[in-house]
Backbone as numpy.savetxt, mean C-alpha at the origin, in Angstrom:
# Nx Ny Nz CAx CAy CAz Cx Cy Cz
-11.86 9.85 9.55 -11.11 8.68 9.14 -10.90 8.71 7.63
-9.54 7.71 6.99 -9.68 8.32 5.48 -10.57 7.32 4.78
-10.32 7.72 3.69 -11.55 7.14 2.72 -11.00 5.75 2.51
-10.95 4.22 3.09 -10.07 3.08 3.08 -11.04 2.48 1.61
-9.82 1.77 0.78 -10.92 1.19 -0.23 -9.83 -0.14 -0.35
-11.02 -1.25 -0.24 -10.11 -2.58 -0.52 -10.21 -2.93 -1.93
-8.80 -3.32 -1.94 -8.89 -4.10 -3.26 -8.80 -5.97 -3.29
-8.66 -6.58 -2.53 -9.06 -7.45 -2.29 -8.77 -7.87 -0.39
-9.11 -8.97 -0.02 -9.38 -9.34 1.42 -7.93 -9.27 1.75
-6.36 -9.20 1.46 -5.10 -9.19 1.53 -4.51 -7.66 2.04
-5.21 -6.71 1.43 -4.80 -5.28 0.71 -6.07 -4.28 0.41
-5.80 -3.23 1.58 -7.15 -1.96 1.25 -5.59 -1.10 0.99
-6.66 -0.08 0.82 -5.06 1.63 0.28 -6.04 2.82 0.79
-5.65 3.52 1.72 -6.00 5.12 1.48 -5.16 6.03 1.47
-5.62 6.96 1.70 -5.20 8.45 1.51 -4.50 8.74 2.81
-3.91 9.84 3.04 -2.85 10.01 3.98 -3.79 9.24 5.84
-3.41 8.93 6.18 -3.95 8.37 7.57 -3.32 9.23 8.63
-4.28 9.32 9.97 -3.54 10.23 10.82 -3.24 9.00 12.03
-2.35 9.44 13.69 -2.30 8.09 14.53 -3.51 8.07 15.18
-4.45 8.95 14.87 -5.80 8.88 15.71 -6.53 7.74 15.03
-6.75 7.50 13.90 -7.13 6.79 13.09 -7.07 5.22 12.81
-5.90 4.78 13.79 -5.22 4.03 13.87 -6.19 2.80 14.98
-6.93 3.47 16.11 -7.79 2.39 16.47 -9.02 2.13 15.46
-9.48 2.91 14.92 -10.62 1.76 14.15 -10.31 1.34 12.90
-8.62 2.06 12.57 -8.10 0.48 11.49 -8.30 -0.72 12.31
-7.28 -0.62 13.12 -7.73 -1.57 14.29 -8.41 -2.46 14.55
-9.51 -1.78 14.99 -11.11 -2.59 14.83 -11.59 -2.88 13.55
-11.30 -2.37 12.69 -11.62 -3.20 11.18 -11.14 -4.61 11.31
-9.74 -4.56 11.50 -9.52 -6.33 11.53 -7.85 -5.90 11.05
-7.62 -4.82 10.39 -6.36 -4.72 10.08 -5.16 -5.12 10.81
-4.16 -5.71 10.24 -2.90 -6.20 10.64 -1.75 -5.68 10.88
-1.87 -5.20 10.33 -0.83 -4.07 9.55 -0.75 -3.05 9.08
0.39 -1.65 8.84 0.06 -0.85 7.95 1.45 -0.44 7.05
1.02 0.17 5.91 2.36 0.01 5.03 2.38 1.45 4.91
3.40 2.37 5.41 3.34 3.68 4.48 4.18 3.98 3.26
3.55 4.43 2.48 4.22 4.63 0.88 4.17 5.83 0.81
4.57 7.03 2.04 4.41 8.33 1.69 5.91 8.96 2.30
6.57 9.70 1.66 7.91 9.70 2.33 7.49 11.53 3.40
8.38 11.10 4.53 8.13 11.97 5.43 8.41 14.04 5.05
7.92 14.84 4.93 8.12 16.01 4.82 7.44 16.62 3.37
6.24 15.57 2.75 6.09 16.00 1.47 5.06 16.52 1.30
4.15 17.11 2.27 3.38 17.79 2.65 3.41 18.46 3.61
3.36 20.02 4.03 3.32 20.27 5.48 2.19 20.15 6.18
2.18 19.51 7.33 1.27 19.63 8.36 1.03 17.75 8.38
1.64 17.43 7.51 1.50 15.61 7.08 1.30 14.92 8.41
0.80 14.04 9.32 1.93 13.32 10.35 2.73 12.48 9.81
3.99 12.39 10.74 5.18 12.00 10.13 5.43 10.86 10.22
6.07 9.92 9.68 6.01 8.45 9.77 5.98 7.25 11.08
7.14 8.13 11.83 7.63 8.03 13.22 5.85 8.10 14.26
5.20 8.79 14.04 3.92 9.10 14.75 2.96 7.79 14.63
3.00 7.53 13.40 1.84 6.34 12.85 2.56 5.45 13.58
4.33 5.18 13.07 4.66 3.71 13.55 4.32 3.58 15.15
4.34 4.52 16.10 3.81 4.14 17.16 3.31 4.11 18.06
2.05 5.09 17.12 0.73 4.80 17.67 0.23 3.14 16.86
0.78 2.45 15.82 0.27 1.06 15.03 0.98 0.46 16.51
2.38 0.25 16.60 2.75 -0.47 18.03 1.81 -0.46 18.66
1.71 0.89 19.44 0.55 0.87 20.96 -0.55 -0.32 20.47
-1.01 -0.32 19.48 -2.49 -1.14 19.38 -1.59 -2.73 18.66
-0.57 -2.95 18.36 -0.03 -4.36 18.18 -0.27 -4.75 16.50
-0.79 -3.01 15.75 -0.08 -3.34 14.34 1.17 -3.58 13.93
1.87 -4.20 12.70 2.59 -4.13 12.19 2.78 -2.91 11.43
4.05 -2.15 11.02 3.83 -1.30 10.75 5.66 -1.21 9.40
5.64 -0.96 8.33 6.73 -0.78 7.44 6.49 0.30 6.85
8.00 1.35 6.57 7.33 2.32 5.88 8.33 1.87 4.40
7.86 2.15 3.30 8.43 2.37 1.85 7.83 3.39 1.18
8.53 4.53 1.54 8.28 5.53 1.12 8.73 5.46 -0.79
7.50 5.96 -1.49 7.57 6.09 -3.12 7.71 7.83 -3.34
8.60 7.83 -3.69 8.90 9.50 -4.26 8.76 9.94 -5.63
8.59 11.33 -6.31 8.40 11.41 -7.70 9.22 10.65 -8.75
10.38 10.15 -7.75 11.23 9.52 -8.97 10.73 8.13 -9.14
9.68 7.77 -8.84 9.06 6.57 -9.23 9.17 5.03 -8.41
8.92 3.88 -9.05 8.99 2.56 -8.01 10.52 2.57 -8.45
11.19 1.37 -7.53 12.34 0.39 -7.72 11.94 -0.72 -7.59
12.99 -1.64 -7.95 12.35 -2.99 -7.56 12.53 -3.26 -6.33
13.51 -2.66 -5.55 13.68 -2.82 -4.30 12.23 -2.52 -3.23
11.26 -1.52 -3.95 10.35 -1.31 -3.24 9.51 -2.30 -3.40
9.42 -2.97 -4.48 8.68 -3.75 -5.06 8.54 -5.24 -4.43
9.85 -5.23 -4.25 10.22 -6.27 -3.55 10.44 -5.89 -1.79
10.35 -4.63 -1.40 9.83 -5.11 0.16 8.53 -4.63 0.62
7.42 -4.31 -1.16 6.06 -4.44 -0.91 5.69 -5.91 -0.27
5.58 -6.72 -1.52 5.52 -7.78 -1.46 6.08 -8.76 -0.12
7.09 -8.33 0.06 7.46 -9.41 1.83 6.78 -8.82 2.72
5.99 -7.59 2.71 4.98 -7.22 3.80 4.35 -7.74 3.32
3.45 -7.68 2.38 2.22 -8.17 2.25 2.45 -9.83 2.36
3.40 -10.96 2.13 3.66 -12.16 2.12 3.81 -12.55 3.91
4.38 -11.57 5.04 4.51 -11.32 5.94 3.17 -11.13 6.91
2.35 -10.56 6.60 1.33 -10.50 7.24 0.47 -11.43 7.99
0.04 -11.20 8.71 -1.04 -12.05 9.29 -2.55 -11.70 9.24
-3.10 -10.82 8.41 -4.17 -10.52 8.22 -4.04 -9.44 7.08
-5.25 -8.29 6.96 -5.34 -7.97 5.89 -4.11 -6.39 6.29
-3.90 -5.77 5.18 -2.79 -4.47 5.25 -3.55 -3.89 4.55
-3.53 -2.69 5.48 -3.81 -1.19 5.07 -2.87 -0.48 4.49
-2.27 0.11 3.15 -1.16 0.71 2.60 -1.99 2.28 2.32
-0.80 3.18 2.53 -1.19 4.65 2.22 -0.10 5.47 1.73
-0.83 6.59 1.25 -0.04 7.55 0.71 -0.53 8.84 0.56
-0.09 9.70 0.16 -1.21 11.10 -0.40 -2.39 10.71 -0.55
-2.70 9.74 -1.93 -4.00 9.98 -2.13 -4.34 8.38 -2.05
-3.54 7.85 -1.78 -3.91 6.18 -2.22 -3.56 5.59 -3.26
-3.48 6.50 -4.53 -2.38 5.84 -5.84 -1.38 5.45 -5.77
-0.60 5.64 -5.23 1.09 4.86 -4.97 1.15 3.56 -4.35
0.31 3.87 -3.67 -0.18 1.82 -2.43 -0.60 1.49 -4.01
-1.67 2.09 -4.61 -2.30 0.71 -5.30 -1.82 0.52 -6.34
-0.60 1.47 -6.66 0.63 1.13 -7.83 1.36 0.23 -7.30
2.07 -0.10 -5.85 3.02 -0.72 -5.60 2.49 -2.22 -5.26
1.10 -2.00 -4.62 0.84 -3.24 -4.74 0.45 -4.20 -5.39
0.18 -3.10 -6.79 0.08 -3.79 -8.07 0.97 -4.67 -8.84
2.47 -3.72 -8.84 3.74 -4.08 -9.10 4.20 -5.20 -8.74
3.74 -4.91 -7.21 4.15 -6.52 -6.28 3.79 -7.83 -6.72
2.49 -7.71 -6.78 2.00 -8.71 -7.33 2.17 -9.23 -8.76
2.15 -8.57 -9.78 2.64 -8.99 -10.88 4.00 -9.40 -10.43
5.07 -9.01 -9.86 6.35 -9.21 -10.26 6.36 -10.89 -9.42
5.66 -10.98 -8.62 5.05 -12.47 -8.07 4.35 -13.08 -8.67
4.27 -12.71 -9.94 3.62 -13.77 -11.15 1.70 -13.71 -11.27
1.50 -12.47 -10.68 0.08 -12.45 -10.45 -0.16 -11.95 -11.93
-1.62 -12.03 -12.24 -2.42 -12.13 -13.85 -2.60 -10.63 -13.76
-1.97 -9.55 -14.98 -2.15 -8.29 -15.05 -3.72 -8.20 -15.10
-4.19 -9.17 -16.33 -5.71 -8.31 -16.15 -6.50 -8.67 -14.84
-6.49 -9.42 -13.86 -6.77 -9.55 -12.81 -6.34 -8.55 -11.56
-5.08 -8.27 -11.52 -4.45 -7.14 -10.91 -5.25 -5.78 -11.26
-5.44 -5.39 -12.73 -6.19 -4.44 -13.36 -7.67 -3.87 -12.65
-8.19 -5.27 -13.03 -9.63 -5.75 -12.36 -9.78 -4.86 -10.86
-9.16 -5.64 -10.27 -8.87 -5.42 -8.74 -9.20 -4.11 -8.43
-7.85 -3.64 -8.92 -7.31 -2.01 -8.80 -8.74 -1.16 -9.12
-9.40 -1.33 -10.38 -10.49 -0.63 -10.97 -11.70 -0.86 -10.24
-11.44 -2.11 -9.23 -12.86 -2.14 -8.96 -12.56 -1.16 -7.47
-11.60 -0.76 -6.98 -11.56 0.35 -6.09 -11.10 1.39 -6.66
-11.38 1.75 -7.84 -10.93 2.95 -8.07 -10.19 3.45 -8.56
-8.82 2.66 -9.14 -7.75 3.06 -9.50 -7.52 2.59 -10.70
-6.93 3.58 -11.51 -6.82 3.07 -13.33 -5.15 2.65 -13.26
-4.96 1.78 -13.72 -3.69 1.21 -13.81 -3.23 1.13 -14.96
-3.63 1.97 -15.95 -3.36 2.45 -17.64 -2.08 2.92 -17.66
-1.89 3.58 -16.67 -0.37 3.78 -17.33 1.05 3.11 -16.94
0.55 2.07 -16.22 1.20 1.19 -15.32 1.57 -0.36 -15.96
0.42 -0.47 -16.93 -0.04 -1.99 -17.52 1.05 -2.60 -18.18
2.07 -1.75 -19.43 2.91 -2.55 -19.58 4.21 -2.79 -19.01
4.07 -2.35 -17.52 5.22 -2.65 -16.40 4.63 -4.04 -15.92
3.78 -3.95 -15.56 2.84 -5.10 -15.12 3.11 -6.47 -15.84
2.34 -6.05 -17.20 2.69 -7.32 -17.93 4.65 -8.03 -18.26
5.16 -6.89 -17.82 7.09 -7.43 -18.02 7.00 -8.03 -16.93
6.58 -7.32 -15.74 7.04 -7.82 -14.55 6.29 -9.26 -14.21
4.88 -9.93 -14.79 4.72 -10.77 -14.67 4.80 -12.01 -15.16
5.51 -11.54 -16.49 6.36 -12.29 -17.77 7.67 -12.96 -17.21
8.17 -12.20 -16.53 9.30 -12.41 -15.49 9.32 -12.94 -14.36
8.03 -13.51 -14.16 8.32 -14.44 -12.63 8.30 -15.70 -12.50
């Protein structure tokens, strides 16, 4: 199973997930799952189509927003955030390694007016440095 790390009771992030994996998200309590990994960018990856439904079979929710080297949009940003506002329990988001979930859901939230150094907080206390991210953060939450 991958290495799941929450960053708060709303939002965990891991690393690539397979559909086997998918019942003891499951049984965690998870709601949902978000993929932020676009299909073919690894070989041997499973492919998006696989997760979304094996998450069906068990009655997850399931969105993919795939993040590519060319970076966030706001468009992603903004259909992070309506999943996560959408939910009915907590979301599991993934990617390669788990940095891109906990970039986008960082983004999200600031651009929803959430407190960068709190967002920061969050992120760091699972793991993730959001240093090079911070003064997107602080525009985007200047702006809501």
């Amino acid at each position: 199973m991958a290495d799941i790390r929450r960053i708060d009771e709303t939002i965990s992030v891991a690393p690539q997930i397979d559909p086997a994996d998918l019942g003891e998200i499951a049984g965690e309590g998870f709601t949902a799952i978000i993929n932020n990994r676009p299909d073919g960018e690894d070989a041997g990856q499973p492919d998006g189509d696989a997760i979304a439904a094996a998450a069906q079979t068990l009655g997850l929710g399931y969105s993919a927003i795939p993040v590519t080297h060319a970076g966030f949009s706001h468009a992603q940003i903004d259909a992070m955030r309506e999943m996560l506002d959408a939910a009915t329990g907590p979301v599991l988001a993934y990617c390669r390694s788990g940095t891109r979930s906990a970039n986008l859901w960082a983004l999200a939230s600031a651009k929803a007016g959430g407190d960068p150094d709190a967002i920061v907080a969050k992120a760091a206390g699972a793991g993730y440095d959001l240093s090079s991210i911070r003064p997107l953060l602080e525009s985007l939450s200047a702006g809501a």
